[in-house]
RODO-2510 file (C-alpha; in nm, 4 decimals, decimal comma):
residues 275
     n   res          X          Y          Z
     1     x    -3,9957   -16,2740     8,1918
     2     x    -4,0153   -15,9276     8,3364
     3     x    -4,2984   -15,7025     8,2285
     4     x    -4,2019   -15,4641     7,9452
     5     x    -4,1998   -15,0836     8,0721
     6     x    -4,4389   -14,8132     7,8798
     7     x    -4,3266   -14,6855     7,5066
     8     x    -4,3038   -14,3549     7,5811
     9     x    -3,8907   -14,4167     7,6178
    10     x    -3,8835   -14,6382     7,2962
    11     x    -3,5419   -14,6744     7,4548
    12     x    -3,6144   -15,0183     7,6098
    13     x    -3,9247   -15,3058     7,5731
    14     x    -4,2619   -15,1428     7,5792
    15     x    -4,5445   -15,3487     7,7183
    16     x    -4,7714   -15,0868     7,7345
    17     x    -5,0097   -15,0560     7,4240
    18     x    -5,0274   -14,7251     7,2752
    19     x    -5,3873   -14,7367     7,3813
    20     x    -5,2827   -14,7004     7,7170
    21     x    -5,3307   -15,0844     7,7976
    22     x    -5,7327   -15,0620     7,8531
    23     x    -5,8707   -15,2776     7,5762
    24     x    -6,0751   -15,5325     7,6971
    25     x    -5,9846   -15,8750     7,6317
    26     x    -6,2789   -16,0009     7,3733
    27     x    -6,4928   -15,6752     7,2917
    28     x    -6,3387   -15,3805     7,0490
    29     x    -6,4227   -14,9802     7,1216
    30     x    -6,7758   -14,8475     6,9478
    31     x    -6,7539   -14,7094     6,6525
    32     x    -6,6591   -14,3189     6,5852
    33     x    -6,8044   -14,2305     6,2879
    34     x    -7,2026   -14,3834     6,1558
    35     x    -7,2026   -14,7072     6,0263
    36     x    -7,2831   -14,7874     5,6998
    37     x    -7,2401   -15,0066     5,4058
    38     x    -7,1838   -15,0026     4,9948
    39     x    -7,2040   -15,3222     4,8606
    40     x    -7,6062   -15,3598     4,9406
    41     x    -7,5642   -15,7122     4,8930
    42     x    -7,2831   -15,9519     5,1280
    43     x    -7,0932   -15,8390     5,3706
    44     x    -6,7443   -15,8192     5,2178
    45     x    -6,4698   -15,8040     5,4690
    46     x    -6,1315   -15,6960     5,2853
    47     x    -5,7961   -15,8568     5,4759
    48     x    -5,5112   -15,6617     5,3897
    49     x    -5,1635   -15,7838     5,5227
    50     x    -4,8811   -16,0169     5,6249
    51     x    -4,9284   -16,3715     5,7779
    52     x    -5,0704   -16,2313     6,0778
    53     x    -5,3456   -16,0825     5,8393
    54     x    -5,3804   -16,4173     5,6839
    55     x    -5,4385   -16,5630     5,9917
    56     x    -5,6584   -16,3358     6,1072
    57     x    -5,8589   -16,3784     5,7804
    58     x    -5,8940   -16,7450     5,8990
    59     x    -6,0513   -16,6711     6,2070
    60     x    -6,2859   -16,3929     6,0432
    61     x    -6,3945   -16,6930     5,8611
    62     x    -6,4570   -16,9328     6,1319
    63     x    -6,6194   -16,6489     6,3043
    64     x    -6,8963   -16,5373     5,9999
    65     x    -6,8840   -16,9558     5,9129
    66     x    -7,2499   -16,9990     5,9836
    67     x    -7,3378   -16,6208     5,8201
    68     x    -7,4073   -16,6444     5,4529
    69     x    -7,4167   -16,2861     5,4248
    70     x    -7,0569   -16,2164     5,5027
    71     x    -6,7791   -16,2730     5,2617
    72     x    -6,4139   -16,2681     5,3556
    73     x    -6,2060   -16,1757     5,0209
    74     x    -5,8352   -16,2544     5,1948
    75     x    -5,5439   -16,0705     4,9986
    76     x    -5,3130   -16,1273     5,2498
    77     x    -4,9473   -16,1939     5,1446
    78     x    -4,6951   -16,3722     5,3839
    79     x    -4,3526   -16,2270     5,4474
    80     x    -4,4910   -15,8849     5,3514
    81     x    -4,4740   -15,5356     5,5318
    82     x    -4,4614   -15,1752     5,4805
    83     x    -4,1006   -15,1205     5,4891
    84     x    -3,9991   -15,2672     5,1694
    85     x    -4,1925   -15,2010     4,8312
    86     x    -3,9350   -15,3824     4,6278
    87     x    -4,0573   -15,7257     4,7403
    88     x    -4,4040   -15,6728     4,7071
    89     x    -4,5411   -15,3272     4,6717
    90     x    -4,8125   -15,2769     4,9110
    91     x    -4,9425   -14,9585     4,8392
    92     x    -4,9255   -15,0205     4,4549
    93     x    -5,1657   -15,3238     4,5255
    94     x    -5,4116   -15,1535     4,7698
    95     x    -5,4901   -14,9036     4,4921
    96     x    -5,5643   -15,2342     4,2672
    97     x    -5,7944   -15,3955     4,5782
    98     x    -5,9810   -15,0831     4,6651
    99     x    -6,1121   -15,0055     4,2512
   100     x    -6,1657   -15,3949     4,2529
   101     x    -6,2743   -15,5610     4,5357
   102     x    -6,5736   -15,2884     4,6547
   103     x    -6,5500   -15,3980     5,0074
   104     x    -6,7769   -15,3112     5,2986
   105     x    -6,4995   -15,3036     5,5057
   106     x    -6,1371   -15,3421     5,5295
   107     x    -5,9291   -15,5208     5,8313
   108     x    -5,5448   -15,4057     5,8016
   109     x    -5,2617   -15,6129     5,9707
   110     x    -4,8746   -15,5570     5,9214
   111     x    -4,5856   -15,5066     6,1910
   112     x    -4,3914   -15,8638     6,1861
   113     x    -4,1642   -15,8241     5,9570
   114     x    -4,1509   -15,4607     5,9938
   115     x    -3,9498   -15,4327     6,3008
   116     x    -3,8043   -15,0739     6,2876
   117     x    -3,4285   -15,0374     6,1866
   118     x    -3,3590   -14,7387     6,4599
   119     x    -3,0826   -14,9393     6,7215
   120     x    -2,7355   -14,8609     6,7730
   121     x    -2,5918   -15,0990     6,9812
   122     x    -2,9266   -15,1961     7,0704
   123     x    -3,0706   -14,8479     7,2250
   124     x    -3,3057   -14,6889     6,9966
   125     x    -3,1270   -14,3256     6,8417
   126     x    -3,4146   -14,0781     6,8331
   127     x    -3,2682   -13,9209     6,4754
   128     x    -3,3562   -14,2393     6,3344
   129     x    -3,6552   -14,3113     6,4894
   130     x    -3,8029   -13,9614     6,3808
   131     x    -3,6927   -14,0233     6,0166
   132     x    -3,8302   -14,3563     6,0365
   133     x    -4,1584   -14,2700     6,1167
   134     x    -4,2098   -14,0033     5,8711
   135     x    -4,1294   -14,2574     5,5513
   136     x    -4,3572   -14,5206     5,7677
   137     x    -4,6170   -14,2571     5,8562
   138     x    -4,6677   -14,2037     5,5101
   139     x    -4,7245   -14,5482     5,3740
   140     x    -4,9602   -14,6341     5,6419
   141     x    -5,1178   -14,2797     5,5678
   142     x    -5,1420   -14,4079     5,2316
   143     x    -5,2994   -14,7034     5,2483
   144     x    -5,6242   -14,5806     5,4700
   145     x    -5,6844   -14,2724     5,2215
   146     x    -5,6643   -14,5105     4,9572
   147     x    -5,9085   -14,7015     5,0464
   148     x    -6,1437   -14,4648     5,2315
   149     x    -6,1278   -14,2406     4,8764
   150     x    -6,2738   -14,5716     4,7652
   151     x    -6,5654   -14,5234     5,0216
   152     x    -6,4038   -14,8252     5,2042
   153     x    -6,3884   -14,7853     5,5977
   154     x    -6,0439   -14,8863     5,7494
   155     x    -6,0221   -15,1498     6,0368
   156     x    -5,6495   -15,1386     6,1466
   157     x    -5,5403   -15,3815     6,3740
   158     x    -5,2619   -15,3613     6,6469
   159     x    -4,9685   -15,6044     6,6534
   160     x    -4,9678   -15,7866     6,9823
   161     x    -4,6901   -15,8400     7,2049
   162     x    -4,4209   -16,0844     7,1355
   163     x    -4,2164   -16,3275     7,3492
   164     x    -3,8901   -16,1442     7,2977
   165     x    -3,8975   -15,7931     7,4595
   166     x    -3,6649   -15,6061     7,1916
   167     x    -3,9635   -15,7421     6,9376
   168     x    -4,2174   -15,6196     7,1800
   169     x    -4,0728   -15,2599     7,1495
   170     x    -4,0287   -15,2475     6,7889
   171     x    -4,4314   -15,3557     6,7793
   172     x    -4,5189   -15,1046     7,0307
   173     x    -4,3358   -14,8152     6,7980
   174     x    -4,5283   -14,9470     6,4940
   175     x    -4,8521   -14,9669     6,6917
   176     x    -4,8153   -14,5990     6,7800
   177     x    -4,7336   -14,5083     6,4245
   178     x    -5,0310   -14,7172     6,3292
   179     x    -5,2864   -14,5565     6,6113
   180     x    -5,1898   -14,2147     6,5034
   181     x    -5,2409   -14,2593     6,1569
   182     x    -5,5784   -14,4299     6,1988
   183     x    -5,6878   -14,1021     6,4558
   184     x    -5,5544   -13,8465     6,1985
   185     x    -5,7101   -14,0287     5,8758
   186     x    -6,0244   -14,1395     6,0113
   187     x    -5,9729   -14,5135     6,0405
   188     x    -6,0212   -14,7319     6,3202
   189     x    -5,7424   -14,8581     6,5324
   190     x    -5,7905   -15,1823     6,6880
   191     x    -5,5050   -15,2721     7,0013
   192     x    -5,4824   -15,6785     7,0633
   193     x    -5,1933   -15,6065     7,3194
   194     x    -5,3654   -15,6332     7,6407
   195     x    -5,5935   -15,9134     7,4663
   196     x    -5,2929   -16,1529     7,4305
   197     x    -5,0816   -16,0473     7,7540
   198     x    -5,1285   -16,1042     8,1254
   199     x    -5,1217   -15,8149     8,3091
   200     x    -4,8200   -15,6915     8,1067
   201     x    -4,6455   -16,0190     8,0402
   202     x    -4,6415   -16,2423     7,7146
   203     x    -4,7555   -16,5300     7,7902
   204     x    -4,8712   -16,8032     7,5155
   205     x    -5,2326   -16,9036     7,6841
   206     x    -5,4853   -16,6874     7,8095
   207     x    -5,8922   -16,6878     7,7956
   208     x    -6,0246   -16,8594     7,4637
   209     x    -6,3431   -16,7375     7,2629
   210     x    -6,5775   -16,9535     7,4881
   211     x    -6,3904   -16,8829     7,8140
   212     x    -6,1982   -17,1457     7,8583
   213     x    -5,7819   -17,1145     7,8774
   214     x    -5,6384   -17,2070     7,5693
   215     x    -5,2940   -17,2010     7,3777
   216     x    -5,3012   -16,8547     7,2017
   217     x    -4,9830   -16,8073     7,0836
   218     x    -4,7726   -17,0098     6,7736
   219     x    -4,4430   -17,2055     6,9157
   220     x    -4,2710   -16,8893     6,7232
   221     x    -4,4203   -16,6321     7,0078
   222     x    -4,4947   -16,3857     6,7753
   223     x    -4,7772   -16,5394     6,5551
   224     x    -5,1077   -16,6407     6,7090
   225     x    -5,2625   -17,0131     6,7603
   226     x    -5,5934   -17,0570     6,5327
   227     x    -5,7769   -17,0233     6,9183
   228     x    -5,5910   -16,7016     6,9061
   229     x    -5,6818   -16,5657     6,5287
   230     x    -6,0419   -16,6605     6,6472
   231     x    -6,0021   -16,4449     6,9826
   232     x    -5,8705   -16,1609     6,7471
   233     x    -6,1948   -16,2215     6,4975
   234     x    -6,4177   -16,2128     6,7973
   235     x    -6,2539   -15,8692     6,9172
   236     x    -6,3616   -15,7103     6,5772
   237     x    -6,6992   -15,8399     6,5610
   238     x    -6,8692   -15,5746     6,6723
   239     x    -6,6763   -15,3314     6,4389
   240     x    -6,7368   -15,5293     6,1596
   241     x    -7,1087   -15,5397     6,2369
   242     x    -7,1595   -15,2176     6,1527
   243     x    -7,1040   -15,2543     5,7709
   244     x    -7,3306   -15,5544     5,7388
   245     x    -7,5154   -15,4015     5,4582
   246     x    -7,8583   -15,4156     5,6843
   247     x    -7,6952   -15,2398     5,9728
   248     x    -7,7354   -14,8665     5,8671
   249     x    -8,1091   -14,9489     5,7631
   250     x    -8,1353   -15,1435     6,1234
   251     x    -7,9799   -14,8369     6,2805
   252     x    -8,2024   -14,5689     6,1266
   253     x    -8,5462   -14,7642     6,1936
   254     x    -8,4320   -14,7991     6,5729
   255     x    -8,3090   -14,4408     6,6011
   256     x    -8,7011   -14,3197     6,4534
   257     x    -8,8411   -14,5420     6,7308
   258     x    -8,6966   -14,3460     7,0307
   259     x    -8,8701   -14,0028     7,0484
   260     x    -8,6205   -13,7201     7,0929
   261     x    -8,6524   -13,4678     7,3956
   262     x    -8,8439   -13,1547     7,3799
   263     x    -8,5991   -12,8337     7,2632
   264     x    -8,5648   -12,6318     7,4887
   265     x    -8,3261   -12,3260     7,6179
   266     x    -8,2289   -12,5659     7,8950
   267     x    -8,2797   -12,8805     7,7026
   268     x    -8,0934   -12,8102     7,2954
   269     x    -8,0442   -13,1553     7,1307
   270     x    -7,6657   -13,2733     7,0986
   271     x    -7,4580   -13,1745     6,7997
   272     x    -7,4005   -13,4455     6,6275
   273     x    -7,0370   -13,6383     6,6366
   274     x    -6,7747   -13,6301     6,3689
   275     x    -6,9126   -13,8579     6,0861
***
């Protein structure tokens, strides 16, 4: 199979991740905002989601399987998305989750059975793309404020590429949708596409959680292998960390340790980031 060209066109099969394809294969980017936790107690990990979620919730659970302090609470729901609310209303139920469930964190997965209805003839007509994204915009829009109004941080996770390349686009349009929505509402996007391709290729093995090459993809080639939820699990961990309820104390004793520089007219201490 020929490698998918970049999204920008939407007009053909994107390989190119909306991240611009520079995700590392097992480690996730830092943080942009201070970590910190509400529960004070176990690290409650919130899956939100289709059957990709659900898988994913699997691995998160193999992953924290030895860490008593970390909970996964799994509320994924299989043949699920964002597109229709007549089946199972998604946003109804993330209100329900976030006054419920008081998370420390919440991983988001969706995109498989979302594949954007914007062909004619099978080349994508901008009109209906735009129009699309605005009604998807919103519910993804929706579901982060929801939940960070509950003082729960948002973990939202790219869709990977697929075997078929006409899949592989629609993904790539929803992973944009889902990337600018996380910048703009202060979530963190997540990108698995360069995780579970080679160099720009689907392919249905690549580099397991111990290094090895392993099957990572399910006969279906869109869903993931457990090997590959694990992988996926792995490439959150060090997002996830941060809301271990002991990570903002761990953080702050650390940060008094390191003595900070004299202030000076040539030497002003940083403003801080965006929190």
């Amino acid at each position: 199979m020929s490698a998918v060209p970049s999204p920008a066109t939407a007009q053909a099969a994107p390989a190119t991740p909306p991240d611009g394809g520079s995700s590392p294969s097992v480690t996730a980017p830092p943080p942009t905002r201070a970590c910190h936790s509400s529960s004070g107690e176990t690290g409650r990990i919130l899956v939100i989601g289709d059957s990709q979620a659900q898988g994913l919730a699997g691995g998160l659970r193999w992953l924290y399987r030895t860490n008593r302090n970390m909970r996964v609470l799994d509320h994924s729901k299989i043949s699920t998305g964002l597109i229709s609310v007549s089946f199972y209303n998604w946003p109804d139920e993330v209100h329900k989750l976030a006054a419920s469930e008081h998370a420390d964190v919440a991983v988001v997965m969706f995109g498989a059975n979302d594949r954007p209805p914007v062909r004619v003839h099978g080349v994508v007509d901008q009109a209906q793309l735009a129009n699309f994204t605005k009604i998807y915009s919103a519910r993804v829009r929706d579901i982060i404020t929801t939940l960070k109004n509950a003082h729960i941080p948002v973990i939202w996770v790219g869709h990977p590429m697929v075997r078929d390349d006409e899949f592989s686009a629609d993904m790539a349009i929803l992973n944009t949708i889902f990337q600018d929505q996380a910048t703009q509402n202060g979530a963190q996007f997540v990108p698995l596409w360069t995780a579970f391709s080679d160099d720009g290729h689907f392919s249905a093995y690549g580099e397991g959680v111990d290094g090895s090459k392993v099957r990572l993809r399910a006969d279906d080639g869109v869903h993931l292998t457990p090997s590959g939820y694990q992988k996926a699990a792995r490439i959150l961990e060090p997002l996830i960390a941060c809301y271990q309820p002991d990570a903002a104390q761990k953080a702050k004793s650390t940060a008094s340790l390191v003595p900070a520089p004299p202030a000076t007219a040539g030497n002003q201490p940083a403003s801080p980031g965006p929190s």
